[in-house]
C-alpha positions as CSV (number, residue, x, y, z in Angstrom):
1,X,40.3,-6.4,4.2
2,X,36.7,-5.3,4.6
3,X,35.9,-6.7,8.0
4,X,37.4,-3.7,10.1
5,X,35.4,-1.0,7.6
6,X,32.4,-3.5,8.3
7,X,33.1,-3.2,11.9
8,X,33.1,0.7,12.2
9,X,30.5,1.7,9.9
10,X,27.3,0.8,11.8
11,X,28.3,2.8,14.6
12,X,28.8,5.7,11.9
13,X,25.5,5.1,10.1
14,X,24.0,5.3,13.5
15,X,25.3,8.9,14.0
16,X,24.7,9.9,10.7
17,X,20.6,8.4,11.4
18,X,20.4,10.4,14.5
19,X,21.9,13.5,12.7
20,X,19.1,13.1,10.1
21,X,16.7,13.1,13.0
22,X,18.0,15.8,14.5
23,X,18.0,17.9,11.2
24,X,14.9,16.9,10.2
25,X,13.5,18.3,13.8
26,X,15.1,21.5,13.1
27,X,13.3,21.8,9.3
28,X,10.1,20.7,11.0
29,X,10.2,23.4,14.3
30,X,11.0,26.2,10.9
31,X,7.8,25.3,9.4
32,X,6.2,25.6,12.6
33,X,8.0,28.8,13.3
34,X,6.9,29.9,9.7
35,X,3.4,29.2,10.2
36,X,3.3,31.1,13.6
37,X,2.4,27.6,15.6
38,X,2.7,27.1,19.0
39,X,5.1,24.5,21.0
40,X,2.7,22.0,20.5
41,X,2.5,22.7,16.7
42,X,6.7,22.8,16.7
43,X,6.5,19.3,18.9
44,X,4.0,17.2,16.6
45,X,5.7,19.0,13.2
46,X,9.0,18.2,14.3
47,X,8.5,14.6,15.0
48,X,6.4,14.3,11.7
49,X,9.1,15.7,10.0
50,X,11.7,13.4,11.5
51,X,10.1,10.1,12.1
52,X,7.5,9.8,9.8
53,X,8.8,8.1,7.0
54,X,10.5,5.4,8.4
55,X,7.7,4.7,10.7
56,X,5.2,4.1,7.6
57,X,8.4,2.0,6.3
58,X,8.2,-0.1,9.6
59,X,4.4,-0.3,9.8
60,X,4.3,-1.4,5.8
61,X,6.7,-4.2,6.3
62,X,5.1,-5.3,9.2
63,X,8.5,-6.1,11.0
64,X,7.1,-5.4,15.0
65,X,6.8,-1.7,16.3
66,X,8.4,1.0,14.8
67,X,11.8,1.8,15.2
68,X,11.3,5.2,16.5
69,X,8.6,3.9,19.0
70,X,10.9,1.5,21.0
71,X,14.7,3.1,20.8
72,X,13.7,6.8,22.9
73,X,17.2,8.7,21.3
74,X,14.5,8.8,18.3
75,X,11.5,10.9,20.2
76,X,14.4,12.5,22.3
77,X,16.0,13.7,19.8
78,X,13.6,15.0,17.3
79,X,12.3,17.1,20.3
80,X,16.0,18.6,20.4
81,X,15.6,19.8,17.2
82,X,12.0,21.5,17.5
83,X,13.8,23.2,20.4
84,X,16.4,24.6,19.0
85,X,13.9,25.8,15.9
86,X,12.3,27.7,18.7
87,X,15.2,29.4,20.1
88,X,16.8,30.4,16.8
89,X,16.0,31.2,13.2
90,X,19.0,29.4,11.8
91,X,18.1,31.5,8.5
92,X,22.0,32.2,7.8
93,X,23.7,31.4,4.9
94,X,26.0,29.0,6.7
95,X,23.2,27.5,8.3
96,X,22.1,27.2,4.6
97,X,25.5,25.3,3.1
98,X,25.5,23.4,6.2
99,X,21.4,22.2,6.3
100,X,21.7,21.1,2.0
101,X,25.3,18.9,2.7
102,X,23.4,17.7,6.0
103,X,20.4,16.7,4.4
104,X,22.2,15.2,1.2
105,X,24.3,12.9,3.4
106,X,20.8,11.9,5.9
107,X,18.9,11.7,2.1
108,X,21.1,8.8,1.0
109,X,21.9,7.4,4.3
110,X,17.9,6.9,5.1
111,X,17.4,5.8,1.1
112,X,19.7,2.9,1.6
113,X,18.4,1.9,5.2
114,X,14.8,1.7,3.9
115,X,15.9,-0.3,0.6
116,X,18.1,-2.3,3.0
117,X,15.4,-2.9,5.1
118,X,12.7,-4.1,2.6
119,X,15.3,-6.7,0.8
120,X,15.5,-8.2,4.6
121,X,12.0,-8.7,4.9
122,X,12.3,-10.8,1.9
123,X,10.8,-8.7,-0.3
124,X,11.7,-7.7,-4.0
125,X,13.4,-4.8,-6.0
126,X,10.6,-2.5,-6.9
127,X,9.4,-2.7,-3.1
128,X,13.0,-1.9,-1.6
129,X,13.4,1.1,-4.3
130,X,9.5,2.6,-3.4
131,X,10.1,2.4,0.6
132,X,13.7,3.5,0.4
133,X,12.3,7.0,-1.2
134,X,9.5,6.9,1.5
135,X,11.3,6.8,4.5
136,X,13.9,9.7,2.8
137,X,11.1,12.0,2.3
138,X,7.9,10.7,3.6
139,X,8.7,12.8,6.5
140,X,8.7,15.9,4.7
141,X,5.2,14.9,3.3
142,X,3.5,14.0,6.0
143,X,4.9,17.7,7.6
144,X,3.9,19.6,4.7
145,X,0.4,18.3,4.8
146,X,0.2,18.3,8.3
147,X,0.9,22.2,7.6
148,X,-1.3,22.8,5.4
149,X,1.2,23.2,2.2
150,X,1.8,21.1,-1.1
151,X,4.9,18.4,-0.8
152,X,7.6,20.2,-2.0
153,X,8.9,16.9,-3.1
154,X,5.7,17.3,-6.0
155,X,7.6,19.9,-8.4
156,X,9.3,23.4,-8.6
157,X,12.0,22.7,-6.6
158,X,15.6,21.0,-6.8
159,X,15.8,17.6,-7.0
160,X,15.5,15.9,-3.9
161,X,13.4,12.5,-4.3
162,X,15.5,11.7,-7.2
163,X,19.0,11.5,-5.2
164,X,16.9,9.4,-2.9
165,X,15.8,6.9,-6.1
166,X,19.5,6.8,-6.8
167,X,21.0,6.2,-3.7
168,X,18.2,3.3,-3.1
169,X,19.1,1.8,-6.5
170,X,22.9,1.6,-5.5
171,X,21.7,0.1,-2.1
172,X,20.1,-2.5,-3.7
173,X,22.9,-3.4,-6.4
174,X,25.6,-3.5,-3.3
175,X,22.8,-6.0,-1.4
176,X,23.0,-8.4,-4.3
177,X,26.1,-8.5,-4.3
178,X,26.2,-9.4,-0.3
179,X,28.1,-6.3,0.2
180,X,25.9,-4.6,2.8
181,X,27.9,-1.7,4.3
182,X,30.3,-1.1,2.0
183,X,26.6,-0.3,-0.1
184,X,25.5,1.9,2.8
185,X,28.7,4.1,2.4
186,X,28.4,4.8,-1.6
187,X,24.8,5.1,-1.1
188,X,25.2,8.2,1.3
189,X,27.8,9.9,-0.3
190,X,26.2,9.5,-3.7
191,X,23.3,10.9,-2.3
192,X,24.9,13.7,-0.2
193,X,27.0,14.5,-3.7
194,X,23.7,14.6,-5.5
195,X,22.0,16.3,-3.5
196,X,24.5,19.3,-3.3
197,X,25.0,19.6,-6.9
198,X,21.3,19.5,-7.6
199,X,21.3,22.3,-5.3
200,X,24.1,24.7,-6.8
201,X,22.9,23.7,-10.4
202,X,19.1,24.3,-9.2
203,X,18.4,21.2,-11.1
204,X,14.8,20.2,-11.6
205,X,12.6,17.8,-12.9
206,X,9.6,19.1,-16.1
207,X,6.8,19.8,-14.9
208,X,3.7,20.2,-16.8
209,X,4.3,19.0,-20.6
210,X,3.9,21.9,-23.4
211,X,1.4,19.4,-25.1
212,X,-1.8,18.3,-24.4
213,X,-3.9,16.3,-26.2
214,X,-7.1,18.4,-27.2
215,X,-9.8,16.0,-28.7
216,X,-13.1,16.1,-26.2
217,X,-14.4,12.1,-25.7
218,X,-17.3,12.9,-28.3
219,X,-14.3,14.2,-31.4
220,X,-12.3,10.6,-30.8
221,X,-15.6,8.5,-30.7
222,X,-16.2,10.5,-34.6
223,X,-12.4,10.2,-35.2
224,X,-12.3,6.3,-34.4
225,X,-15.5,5.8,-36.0
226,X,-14.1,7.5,-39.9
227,X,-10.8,5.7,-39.3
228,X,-11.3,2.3,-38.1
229,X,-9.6,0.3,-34.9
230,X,-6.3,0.6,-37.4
231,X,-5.9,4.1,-37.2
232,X,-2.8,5.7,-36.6
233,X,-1.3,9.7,-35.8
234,X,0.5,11.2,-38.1
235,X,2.9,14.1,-38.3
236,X,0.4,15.8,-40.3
237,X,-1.8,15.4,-37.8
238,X,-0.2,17.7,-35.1
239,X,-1.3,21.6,-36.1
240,X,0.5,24.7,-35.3
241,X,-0.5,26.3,-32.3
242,X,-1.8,29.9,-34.7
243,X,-3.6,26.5,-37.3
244,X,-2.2,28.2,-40.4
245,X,-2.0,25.6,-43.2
246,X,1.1,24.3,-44.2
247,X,2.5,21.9,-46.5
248,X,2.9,19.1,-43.5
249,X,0.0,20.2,-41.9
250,X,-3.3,20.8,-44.6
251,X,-5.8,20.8,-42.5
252,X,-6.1,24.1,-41.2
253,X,-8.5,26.2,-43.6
254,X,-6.8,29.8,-45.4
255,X,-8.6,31.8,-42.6
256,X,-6.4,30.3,-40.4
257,X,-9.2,28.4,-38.4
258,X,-7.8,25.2,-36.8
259,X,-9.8,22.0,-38.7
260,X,-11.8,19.6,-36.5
261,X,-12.6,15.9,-36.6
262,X,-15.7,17.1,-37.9
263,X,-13.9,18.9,-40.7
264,X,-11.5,16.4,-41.5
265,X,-10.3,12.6,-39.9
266,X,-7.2,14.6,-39.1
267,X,-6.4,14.6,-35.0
268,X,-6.2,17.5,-32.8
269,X,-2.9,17.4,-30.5
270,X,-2.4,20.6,-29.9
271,X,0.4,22.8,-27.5
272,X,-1.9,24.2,-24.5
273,X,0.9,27.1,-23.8
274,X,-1.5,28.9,-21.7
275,X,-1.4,26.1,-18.9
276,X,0.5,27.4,-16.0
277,X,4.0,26.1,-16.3
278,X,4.8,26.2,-12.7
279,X,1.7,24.8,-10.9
280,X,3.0,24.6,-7.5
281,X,5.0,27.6,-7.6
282,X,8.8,28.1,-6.8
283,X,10.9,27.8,-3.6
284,X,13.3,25.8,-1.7
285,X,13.1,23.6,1.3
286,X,12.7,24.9,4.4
């Protein structure tokens, strides 16, 4: 029953790979075009962008020459796309739907190809799920470095390494089960699916915690010392951020003064609200 679906899908995953080259091109040449390069700086940002993770994936597992070095639609192709970021500014809201359901679908489709990929070269779980997320996005690191900008894949944005994760993790599962491309298909749409929804939800991951533990080296040498190697935190250790004394928390003096390990063997974990909750600042993908 499977063998015709078998049959057609590599020639699909091979469009859909190309497609991702392609759009990944296009994302590089609009850095470039942001960042006022020239066509060298659209060239080498657009083949980062496009190429780069799966050639680390290649050069990692050690499998012969990169992919992208010996089949010449990769090169060829990435190059079409830092043209056509040169010619237009594809800044349109329809380019917009169209470039996050384009991505999704390239997201999961690379995700499963570098999991699928890893398992083949006889190499375990944890190693197919790491190199499956780097050849979805390593390309988009290696560009925004290259540029001069923080991954976005870092924080404050939507999810977008996560899908990857996901669509890696199916990957794998369907590989067990010896159920290659039919796994290559859920992996893709899951990940376009995720992807998109991430997108119109604007779902992200936390960023900084709200608490941070406050104790210098010096206060938990003192605290360990009075306690012993058998100490343990409490609830009534933890203080309110203004150190008023409470009922749960008696440490704090009456003139509101936030006790220390020298005051007391209570601890010190303390919310740090004044850290910057968004540390790489807000925005979408290019």
């Amino acid at each position: 029953m499977l063998e015709p679906l078998n049959d057609t899908l590599p020639d699909l995953f091979r469009v859909i790979d190309l497609t991702g080259v392609l759009l990944n091109g296009i994302l590089g040449g609009r850095l470039a075009r942001l960042k006022r390069f020239d066509a060298v700086g659209f060239s080498v940002l657009a083949v980062m962008s496009a190429l780069g993770g799966g050639m680390v994936r290649d050069v990692m597992l050690q499998m012969g020459p990169p992919v992208a070095l010996t089949d010449p639609w990769y090169l060829a192709t990435a190059l079409v796309g830092a043209g056509i970021a040169m010619l237009w500014k594809l800044d349109s809201r329809p380019w917009r739907i169209a470039l996050v359901i384009a991505d999704g679908t390239v997201l999961g489709c690379w995700a499963a190809t570098g999991a699928l990929k890893t398992l083949s070269a006889g190499l375990g779980i944890m190693p197919a799920l790491m190199l499956g997320i780097m050849t979805a996005v390593g390309g988009g690191m290696i560009r925004d470095v290259s540029a001069g900008n923080v991954p976005q894949v870092f924080g404050g944005n939507n999810l977008y390494a996560t899908p990857a994760l996901v669509s890696a993790a199916i990957m794998v599962s369907f590989s067990l089960a010896d159920a290659n491309m039919v796994g290559m298909l859920v992996a893709t749409l899951v990940g376009s699916g995720f992807t998109v929804v991430a997108h119109r939800r604007g779902w992200q991951l936390p960023q900084n915690p709200e608490w941070t533990l406050s104790l210098t080296s010096s206060q938990l040498r003192r605290l360990w010392a009075s306690r012993g190697p058998a100490w343990t935190l409490h609830r009534r250790d933890v203080l309110p951020r203004d150190g008023r004394a409470t009922r749960e928390h008696p440490q704090a003096d009456r003139t509101g003064r936030r006790a220390t390990p020298s005051d007391s063997a209570g601890g010190g974990i303390t919310p740090d609200l004044r850290q910057d909750p968004d540390p790489f600042g807000g925005g979408t993908r290019p």
